[in-house]
C-alpha positions as CSV (number, residue, x, y, z in Angstrom):
1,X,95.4,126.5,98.4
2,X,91.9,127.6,99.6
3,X,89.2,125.5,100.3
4,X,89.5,122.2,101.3
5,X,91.7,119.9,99.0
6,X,91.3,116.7,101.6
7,X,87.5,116.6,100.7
8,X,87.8,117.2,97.2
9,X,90.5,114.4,96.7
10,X,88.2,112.3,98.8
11,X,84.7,113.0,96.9
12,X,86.7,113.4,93.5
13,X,88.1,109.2,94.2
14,X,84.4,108.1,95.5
15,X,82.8,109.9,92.6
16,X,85.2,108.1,89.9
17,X,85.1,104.9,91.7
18,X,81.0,104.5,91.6
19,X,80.7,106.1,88.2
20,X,82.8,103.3,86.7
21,X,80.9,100.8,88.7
22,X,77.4,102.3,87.7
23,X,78.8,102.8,83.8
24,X,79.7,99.0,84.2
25,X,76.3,97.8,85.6
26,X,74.3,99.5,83.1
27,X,76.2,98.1,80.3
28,X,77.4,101.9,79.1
29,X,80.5,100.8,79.4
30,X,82.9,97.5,80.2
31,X,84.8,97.4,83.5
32,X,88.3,97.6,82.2
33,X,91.4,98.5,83.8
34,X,91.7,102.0,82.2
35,X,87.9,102.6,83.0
36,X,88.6,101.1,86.8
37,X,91.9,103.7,87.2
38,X,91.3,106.4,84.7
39,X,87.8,107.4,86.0
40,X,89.0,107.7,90.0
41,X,92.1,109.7,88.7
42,X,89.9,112.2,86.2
43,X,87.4,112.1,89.7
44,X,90.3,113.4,91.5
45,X,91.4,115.7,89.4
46,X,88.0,117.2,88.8
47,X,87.2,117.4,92.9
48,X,90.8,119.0,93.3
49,X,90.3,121.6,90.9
50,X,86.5,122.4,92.2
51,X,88.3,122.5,95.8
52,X,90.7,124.9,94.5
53,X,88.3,127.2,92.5
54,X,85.0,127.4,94.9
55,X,86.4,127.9,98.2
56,X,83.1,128.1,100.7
57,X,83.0,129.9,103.5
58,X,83.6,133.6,104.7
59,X,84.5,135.7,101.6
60,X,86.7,139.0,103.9
């Protein structure tokens, strides 16, 4: 895999983590279970594949 998987599992987690906390705190949307495991999983999944398709650096 190019890129760098590590960072996108990383941001991908942080990124679902606060955007069920800031859905909850603006009252978009309850903090559940399914919003408090689904969201970090989708995150992850979303930073993985962004990892895996944009790799950055030197393109030879």
């Amino acid at each position: 895999m190019k890129g760098r998987p590590v960072l996108g599992f990383i941001s991908g987690l942080l990124f679902g983590l606060f955007l069920a906390l800031a859905l909850q705190q603006f009252g978009i949307m309850p903090l559940t279970t399914l919003s408090l495991i689904g969201l970090p999983i989708v995150g992850i999944a979303l930073g993985l594949g962004l990892a895996a398709w944009a790799p950055f650096g030197n393109k030879t």
